[in-house]
N, C-alpha and C positions, 0 to 999 in steps of 0.2 A: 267853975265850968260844969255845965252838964251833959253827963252821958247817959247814952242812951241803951237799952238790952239787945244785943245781936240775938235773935229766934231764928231757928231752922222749921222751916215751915215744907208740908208735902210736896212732894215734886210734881205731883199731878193740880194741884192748884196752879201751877203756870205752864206744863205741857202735858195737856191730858192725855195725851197718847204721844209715841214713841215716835212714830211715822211719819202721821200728819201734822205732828206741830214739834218736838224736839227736835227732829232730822234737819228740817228747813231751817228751823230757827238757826242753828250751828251753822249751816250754811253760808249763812250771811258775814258778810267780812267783819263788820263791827265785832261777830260775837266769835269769828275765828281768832280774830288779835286777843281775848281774852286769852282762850286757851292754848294759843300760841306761848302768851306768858310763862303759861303752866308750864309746858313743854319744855322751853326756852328754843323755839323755832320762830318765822317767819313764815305761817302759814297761808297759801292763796289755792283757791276754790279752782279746783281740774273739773270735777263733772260729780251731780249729782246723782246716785241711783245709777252707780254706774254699772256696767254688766257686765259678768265673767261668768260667759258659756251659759249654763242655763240660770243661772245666778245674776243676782245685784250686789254691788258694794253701797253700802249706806252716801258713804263722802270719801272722793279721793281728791286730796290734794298734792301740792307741790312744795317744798321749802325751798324758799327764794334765796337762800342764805348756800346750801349744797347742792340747787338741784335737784334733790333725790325727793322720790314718789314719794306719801303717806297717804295709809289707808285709815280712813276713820269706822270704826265699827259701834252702833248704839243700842242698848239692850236696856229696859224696864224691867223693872223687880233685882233678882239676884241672879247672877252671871251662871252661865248654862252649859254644860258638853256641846249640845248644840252650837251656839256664838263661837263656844273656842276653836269648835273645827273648821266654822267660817270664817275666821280671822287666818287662817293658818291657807283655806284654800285659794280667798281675794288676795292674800297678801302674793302668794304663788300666780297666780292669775294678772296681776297689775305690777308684778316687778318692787312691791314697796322695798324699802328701805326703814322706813320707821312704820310700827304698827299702833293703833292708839282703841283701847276697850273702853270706851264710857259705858255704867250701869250705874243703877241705884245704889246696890249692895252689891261687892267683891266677896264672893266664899276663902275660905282661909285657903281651897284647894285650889282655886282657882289663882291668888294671887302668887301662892309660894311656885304655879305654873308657870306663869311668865315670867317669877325671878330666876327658874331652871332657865328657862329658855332665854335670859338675859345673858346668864352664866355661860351655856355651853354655845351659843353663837356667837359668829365675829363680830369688832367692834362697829360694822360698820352696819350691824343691824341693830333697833332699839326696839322694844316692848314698854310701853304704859300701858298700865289699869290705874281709870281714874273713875272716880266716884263723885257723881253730879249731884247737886245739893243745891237748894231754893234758900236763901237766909233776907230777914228784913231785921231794920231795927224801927220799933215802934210804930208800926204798921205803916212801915213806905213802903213804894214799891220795890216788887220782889228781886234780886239782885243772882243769880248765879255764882257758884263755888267749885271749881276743879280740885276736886281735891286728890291728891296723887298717891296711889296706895301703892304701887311698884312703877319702879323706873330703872332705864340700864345703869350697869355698874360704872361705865364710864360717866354716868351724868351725873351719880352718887358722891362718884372721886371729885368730879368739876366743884360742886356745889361743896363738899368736906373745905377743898382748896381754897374756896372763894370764904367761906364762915370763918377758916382758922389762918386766913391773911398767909399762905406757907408757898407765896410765889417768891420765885427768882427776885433780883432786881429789876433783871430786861422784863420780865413776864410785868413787874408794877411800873415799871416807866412803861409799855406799854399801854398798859390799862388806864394810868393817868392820862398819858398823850390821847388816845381815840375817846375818852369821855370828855375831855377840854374841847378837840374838834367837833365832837359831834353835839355838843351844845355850840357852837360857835355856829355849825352849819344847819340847825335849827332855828337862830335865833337871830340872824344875818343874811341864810342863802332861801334861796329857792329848792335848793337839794331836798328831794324827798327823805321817808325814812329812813335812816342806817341799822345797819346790825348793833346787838346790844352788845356796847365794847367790850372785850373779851381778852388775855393776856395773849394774844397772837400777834404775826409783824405786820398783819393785813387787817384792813376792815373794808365788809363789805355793804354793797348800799347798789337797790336794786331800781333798775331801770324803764320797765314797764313789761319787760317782755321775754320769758323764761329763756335761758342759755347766755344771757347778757349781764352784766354786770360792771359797772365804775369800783376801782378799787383802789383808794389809796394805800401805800407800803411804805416798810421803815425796813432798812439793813443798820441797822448798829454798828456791829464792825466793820462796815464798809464808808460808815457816814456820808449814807444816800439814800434818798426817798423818791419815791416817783408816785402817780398818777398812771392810773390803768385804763380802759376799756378790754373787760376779761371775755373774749366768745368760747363758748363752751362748741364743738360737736358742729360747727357750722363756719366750714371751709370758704363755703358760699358768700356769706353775709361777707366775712370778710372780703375776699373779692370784690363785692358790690360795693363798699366802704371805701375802700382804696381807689377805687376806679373815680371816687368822687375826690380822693385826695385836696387836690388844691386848692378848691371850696372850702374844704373841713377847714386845713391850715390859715388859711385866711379868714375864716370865720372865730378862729381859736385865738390867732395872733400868735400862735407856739406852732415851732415844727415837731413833728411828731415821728417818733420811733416803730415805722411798721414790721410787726413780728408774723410771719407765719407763723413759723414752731412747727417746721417740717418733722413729720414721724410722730407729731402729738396729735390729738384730738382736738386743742384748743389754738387758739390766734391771742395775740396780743395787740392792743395801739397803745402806747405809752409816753409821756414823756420824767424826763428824769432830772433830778437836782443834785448834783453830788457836794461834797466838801460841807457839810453841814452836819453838827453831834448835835444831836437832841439831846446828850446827856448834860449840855450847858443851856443852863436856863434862858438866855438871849438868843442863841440859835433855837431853839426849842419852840419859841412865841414865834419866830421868822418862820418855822417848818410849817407850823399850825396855819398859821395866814395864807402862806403858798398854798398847803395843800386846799381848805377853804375855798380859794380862787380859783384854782385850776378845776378840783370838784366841780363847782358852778359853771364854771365855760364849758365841761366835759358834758354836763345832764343838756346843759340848753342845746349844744351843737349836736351831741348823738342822740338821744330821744328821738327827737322829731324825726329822724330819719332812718331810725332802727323801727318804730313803727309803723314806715312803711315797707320795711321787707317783710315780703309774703310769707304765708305761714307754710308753702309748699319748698319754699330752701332751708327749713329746719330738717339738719341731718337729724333724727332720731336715733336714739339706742337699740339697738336689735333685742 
């Protein structure tokens, strides 16, 4: 077989400026899912050139996976005091939660800065500096490289976890159960993308429209799994949901478990399967098919009707 030479070729051979043709190009979703990878986020496009006071943010998005804001900041050549104090001021200005520095060239100060600022912030804020890089083999076309030169410490630990196989047993039944589903629900449903499966009791898998989410779940020592619709922050929606109740139910063939969740933020609709161990391989295949179906009936019947509640009953976060 023949192979072929991976070349690193200039970055301004496919984005000659920073503004008018890198910023846009990232923008677009095909080339967010790239660097989504990098991340290991679900990222979707909030607003382009956005502005904070007399400022623009390059790209802010959202992670469909938490919710939570990301700011993208993009810099040509090598990383600057300047960029860093605008990373620091959009990020304060838009609420981020994850901050993400693409340049050419990361300085050594600049990189050991954001592992400081890894270190001493909580975990529920993250820093990347990534390094964008043009590579072809054998003169194709030019292809894009995130390459990641700091990342938080918790995504460090994730990825240590993941290389040296040092999960639980629940944490790898886990992970085997949502990667069987979510190739089942690729290769079978209509179910859009899911989250990349992960050692947790949930997976999520996103709906079209921020603060909503379908979520199937596993309790282990409960041996029960349900089916979710998770509403983030919006009382509202709920209400209007409900209000349609018997439509839903009758459109679903399943009755359904409505949750306010008086004193939370969020709402639940669920329904549940109890007396079933996923830790027996026959119950296991049976959990996998259920949830599969219910998945399906859950995207068809709320989609269409969570896009059309108005964007004026999204509670926002203050």
């Amino acid at each position: 077989m023949k192979t072929g030479k991976l070349e690193k070729i200039d970055t301004r051979e496919v984005w000659p400026r920073e503004d008018e043709d890198f910023t846009p190009w990232l923008a677009k979703e095909e080339n967010l899912e790239q660097l989504s990878e990098a991340v290991q986020m679900d990222l979707s496009l909030e607003e382009k050139e956005q502005r904070v006071g007399s400022f623009r943010a390059d790209i802010v998005c959202r992670d469909q996976f938490t919710e939570n804001v990301v700011l993208i900041e993009n810099q040509f050549n090598k990383t600057d005091h300047k960029h860093l104090g605008q990373i620091l001021t959009y990020a304060a200005g838009t609420k981020a939660k994850s901050i993400i520095w693409i340049a050419e060239n990361f300085t050594e100060e600049h990189r050991a800065t954001l592992d400081w600022l890894n270190d001493k912030t909580d975990d529920e804020f993250n820093f990347f500096g990534i390094e964008i890089e043009a590579q072809r083999i054998n003169g194709s076309i030019p292809a894009p490289n995130f390459k990641l030169v700091s990342k938080p410490n918790n995504y460090s630990k994730n990825m240590n976890k993941i290389s040296n196989n040092q999960y639980t047993d629940s944490e790898k039944l886990y992970l085997s159960y949502w990667t069987k589903l979510s190739e089942k629900l690729n290769e079978y449903t209509t179910v859009p993308k899911t989250q990349k499966p992960r050692p947790q009791h949930w997976l999520n898998i996103c709906i079209g429209k921020t603060g909503f989410k379908i979520a199937p779940t596993i309790k282990i020592q409960k041996n029960k799994i349900s089916t979710e619709l998770y509403i983030n922050k919006n009382k509202e929606a709920f209400n209007l949901l409900k209000q349609d109740k018997k439509n839903i139910e009758e459109e679903l063939g399943l009755k359904l478990s409505w949750e306010f969740l008086e004193n939370k933020n969020a709402s639940r609709i669920a329904i549940y399967k109890e007396d079933i161990d996923i830790k027996n391989e026959n119950e296991r295949i049976n959990a996998i098919n259920w949830h599969s179906n219910t998945l399906e009936k859950f995207h068809k019947v709320f989609s269409k009707r969570i896009k059309k509640i108005d964007s004026f009953s999204i509670v926002k976060e203050a």
